[in-house]
C-alpha positions as CSV (number, residue, x, y, z in Angstrom):
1,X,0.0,0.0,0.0
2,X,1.0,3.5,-0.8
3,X,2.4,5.7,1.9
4,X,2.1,9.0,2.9
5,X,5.4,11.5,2.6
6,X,6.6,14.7,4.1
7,X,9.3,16.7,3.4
8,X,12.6,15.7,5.1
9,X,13.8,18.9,5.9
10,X,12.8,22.2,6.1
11,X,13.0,24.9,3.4
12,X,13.0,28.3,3.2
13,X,12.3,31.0,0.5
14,X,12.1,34.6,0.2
15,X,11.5,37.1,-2.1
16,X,9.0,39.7,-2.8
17,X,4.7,39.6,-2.7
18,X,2.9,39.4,-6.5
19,X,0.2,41.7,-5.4
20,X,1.1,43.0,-1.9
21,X,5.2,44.2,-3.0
22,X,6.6,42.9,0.5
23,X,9.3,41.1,1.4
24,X,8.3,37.9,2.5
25,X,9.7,34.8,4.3
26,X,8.1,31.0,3.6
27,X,9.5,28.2,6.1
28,X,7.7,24.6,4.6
29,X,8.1,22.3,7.1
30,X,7.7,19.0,7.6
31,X,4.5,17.9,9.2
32,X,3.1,14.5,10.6
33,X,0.8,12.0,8.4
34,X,-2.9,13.2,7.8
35,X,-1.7,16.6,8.7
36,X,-2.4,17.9,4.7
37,X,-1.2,21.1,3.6
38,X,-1.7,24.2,6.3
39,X,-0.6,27.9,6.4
40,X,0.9,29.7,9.5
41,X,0.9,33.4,9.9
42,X,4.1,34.2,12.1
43,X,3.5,37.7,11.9
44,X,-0.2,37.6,13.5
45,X,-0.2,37.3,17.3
46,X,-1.1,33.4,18.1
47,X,0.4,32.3,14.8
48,X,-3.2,31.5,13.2
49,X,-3.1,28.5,11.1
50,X,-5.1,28.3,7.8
51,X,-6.2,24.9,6.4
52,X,-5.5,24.9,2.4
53,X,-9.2,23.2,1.4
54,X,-11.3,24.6,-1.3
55,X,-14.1,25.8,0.8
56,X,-11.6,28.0,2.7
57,X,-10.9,29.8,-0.6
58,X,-12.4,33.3,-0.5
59,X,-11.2,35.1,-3.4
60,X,-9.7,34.2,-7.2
61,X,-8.3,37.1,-8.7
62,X,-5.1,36.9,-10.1
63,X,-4.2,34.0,-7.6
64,X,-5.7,31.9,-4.7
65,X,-6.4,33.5,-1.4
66,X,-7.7,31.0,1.6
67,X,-8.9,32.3,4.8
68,X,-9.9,30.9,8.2
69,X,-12.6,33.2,8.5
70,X,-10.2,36.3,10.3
71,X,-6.7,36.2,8.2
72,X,-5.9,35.1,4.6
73,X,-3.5,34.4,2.6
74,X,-2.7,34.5,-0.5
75,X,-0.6,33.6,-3.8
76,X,-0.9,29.9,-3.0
77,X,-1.5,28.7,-6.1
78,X,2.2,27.8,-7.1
79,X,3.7,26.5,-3.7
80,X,1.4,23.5,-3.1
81,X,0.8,23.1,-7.1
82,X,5.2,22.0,-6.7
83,X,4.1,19.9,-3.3
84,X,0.9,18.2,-4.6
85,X,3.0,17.1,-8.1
86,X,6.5,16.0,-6.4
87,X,4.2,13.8,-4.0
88,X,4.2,15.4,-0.5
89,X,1.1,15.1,1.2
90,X,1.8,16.6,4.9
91,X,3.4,20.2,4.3
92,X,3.4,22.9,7.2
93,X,4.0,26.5,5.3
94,X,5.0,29.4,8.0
95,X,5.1,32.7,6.1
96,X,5.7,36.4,7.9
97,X,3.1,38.2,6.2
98,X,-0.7,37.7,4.0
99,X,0.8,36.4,1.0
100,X,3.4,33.5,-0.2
101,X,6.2,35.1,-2.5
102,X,6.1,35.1,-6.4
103,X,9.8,34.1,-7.2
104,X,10.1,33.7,-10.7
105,X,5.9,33.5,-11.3
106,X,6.7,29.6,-11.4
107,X,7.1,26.7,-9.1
108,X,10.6,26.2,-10.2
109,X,12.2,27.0,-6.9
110,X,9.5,24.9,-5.0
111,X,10.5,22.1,-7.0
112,X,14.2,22.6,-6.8
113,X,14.2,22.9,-3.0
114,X,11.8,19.8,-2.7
115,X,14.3,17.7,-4.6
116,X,17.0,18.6,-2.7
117,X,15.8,17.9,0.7
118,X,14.0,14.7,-0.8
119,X,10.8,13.8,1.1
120,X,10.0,11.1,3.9
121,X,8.1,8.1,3.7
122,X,5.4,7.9,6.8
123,X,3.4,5.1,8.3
124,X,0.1,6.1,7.2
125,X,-1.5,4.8,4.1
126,X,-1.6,7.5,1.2
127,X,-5.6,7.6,0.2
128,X,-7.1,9.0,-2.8
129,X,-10.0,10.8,-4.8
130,X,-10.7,8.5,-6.9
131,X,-13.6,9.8,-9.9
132,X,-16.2,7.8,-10.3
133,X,-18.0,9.4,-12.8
134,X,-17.7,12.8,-14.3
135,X,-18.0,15.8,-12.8
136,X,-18.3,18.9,-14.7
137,X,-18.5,22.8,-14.2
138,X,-19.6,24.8,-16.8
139,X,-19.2,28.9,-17.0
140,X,-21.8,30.9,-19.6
141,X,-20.5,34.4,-19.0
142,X,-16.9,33.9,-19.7
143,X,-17.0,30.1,-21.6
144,X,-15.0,28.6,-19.3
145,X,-15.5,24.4,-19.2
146,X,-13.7,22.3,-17.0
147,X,-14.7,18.6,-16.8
148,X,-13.0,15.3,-14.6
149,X,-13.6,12.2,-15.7
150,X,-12.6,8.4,-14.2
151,X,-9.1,7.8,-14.9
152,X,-6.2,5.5,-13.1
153,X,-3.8,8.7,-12.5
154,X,-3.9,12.6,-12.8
155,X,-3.6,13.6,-16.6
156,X,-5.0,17.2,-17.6
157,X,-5.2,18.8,-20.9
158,X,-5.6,22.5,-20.5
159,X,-6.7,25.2,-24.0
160,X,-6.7,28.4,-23.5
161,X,-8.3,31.3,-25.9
162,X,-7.5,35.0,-25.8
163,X,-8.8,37.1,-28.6
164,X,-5.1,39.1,-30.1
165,X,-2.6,37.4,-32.3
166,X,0.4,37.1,-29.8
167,X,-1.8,34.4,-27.9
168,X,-4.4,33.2,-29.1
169,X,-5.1,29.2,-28.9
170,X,-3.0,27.4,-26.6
171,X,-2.9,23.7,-25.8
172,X,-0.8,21.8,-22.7
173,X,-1.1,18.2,-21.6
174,X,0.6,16.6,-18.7
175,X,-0.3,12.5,-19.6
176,X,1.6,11.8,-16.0
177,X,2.8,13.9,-12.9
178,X,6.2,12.7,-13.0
179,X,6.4,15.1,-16.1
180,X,5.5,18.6,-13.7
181,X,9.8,18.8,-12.7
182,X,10.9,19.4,-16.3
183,X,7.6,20.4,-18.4
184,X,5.5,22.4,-16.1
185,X,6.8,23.9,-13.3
186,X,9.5,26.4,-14.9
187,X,5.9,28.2,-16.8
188,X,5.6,31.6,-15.8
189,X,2.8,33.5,-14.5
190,X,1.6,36.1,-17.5
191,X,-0.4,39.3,-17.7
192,X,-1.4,41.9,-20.4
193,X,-0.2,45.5,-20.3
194,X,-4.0,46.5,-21.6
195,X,-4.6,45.0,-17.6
196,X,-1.7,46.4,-15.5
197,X,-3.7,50.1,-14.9
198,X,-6.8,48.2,-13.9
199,X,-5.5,45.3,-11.6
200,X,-3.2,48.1,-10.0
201,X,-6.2,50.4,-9.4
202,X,-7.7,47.2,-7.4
203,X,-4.7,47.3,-5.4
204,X,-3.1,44.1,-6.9
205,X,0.1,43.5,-9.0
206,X,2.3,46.3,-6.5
207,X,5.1,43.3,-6.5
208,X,4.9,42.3,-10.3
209,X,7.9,42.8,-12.7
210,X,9.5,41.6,-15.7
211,X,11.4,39.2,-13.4
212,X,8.1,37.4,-11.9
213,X,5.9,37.2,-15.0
214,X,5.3,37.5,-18.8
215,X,4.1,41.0,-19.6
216,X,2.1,40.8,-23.1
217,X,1.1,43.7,-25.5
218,X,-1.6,42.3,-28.0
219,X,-3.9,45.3,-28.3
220,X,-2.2,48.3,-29.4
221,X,-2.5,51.8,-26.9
222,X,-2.1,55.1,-27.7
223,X,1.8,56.0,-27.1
224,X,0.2,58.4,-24.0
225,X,-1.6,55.6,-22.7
226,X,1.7,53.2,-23.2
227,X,4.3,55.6,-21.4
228,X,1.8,55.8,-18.5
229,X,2.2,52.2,-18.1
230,X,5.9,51.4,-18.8
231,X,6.5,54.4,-16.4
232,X,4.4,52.4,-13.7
233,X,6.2,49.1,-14.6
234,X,9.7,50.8,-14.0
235,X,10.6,50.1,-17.3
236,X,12.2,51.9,-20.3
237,X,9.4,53.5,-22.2
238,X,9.1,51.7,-25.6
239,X,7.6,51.9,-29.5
240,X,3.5,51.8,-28.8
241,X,3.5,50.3,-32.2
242,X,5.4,47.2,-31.5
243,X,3.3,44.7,-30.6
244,X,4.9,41.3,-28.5
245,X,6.3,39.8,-25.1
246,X,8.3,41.9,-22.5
247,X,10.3,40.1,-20.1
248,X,13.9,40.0,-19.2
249,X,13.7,35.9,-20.3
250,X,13.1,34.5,-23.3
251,X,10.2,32.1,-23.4
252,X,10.5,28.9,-21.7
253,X,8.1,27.2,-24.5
254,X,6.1,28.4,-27.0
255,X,3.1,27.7,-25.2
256,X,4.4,28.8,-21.9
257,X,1.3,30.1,-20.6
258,X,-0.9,27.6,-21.3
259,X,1.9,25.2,-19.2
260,X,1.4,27.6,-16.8
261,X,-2.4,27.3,-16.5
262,X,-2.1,24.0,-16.1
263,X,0.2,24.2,-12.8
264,X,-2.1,26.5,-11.8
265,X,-5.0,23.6,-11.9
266,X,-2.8,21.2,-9.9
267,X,-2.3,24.0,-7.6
268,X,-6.1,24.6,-7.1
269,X,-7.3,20.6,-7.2
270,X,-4.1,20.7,-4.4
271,X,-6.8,22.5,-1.7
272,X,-9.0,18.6,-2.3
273,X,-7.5,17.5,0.6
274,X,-5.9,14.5,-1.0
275,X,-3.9,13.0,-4.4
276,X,-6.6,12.9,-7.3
277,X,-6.9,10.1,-9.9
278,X,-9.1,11.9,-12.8
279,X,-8.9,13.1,-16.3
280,X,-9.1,17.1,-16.4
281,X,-10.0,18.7,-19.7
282,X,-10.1,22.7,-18.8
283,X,-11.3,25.1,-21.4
284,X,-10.1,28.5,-20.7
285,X,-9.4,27.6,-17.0
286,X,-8.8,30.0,-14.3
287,X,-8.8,30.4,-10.3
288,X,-12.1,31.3,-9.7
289,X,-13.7,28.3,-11.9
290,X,-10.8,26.0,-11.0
291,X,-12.1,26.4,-7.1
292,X,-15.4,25.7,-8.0
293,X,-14.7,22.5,-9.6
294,X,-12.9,21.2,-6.4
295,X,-15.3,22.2,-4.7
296,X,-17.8,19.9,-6.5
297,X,-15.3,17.3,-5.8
298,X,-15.0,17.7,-2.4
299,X,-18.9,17.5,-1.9
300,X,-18.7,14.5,-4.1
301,X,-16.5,13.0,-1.5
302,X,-18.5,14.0,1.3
């Protein structure tokens, strides 16, 4: 019979918040069997701990913020999509302020530090979601179609649409999860300059950069409009005209952010509470609609 794991050792990384700009610490830790994944604010008095299940999710945009009713945090998306993949099912995360940092927009670093602690085999018997029969969540406003169906391990197939001709259809597939270390988990996080003023104006995106995500101009702006928002960016203003990618690093893939929608989903149907075995086919996926799908799976269990 399978067995549960931990991590061996403890980890820590640091770097700056996606939305909130801090400087942030995460400590994973290891934690006993049947403990799941769970979030600790250090910097709240009492040290609140926050259980990552999909009914603790209370908000989707731009990332996956859990609460315990009183405190949240957020950005969680990437750190337990690198646990859930690499096979860690007990994971203690202590992190010194509301949100878990962005890195390089990927789970690259996650995977890197898992790897070289290695994990721990523990007594208790791993158990598993197993889909019975489909379950399927379907979105009318924004055409968004995710479906799970019965199948002997994770696989997911992910397209994405965006109207422009820098990204338009996308397609990833992950067959097996021992493919996430060296196909998924480098994909970067992506946004589109026609967003930045808005999602700024919400009070999101104060941490992002060209070293934490792919910036991408489809839509062309006026060159007014354009210096407005390279000046916010920090960036050298640039040709209005020229349409494409900005980011210090080339493209991982040429489908990079349709890779990265899909660690995204593991990271989401991470907050099930335990390892999946289903088929996922997600048309134009996202957080919000991701959550409600493992929320259906949860009450399916139940």
């Amino acid at each position: 019979m399978e067995k549960q794991h931990t991590i061996n050792q403890s980890f820590t990384v640091s770097g700056k918040g996606l939305h909130t700009g801090l400087k942030l610490t995460a400590e994973f830790c290891p934690a006993p069997a049947n403990f799941g994944y769970k979030i600790q604010r250090t910097d709240i008095e009492g040290h609140p701990i926050i259980e990552c299940l999909a009914e603790n999710v209370v908000d989707t945009q731009r990332g996956t913020v859990i609460s315990n009713g009183t405190d949240r945090v957020s950005t969680i998306e990437h750190a337990l999509s690198a646990l859930y993949a690499l096979g860690i099912d007990n994971c203690l995360i202590r992190v010194n302020g509301p949100e878990i940092p962005i890195l390089d927009g990927s789970a690259a670093q996650y995977v890197q530090n898992i790897q070289r602690v290695g994990k721990q085999e523990q007594e208790a018997p791993r158990e598993y979601i197993k889909i019975e029969e489909p379950i399927e969540y379907i979105d009318d406003k924004t055409g968004s179609h995710l479906i799970i169906e019965p199948c002997d391990t994770l696989q997911i197939k992910v397209n994405v649409t965006f109207d422009n001709s820098i990204i338009n259809n996308q397609c990833a597939t992950m067959d097996n999860i021992s493919q996430y270390p060296d196909e998924i988990a480098a994909s970067r996080t992506f946004v589109f300059v026609r967003d930045i003023e808005n999602l700024l104006q919400m009070g999101l995106i104060k941490g992002g950069d060209l070293d934490n995500a792919i910036v991408i101009y489809e839509r062309q702006l006026t060159q007014e409009k354009m210096d407005i928002i390279t000046d916010i960016m920090k960036v050298p203003r640039m040709d209005a005209t020229h349409l494409g990618y900005i980011m210090h690093r080339p493209l991982v893939w040429d489908n990079e952010p349709a890779r990265h929608k899909l660690l995204d989903i593991i990271g989401d149907m991470a907050l099930c509470g335990h390892p999946i075995l289903g088929s996922i086919k997600a048309l134009k996926p996202g957080h919000r609609v991701n959550n409600q799908l493992a929320r259906m799976i949860r009450a399916k269990v139940k």
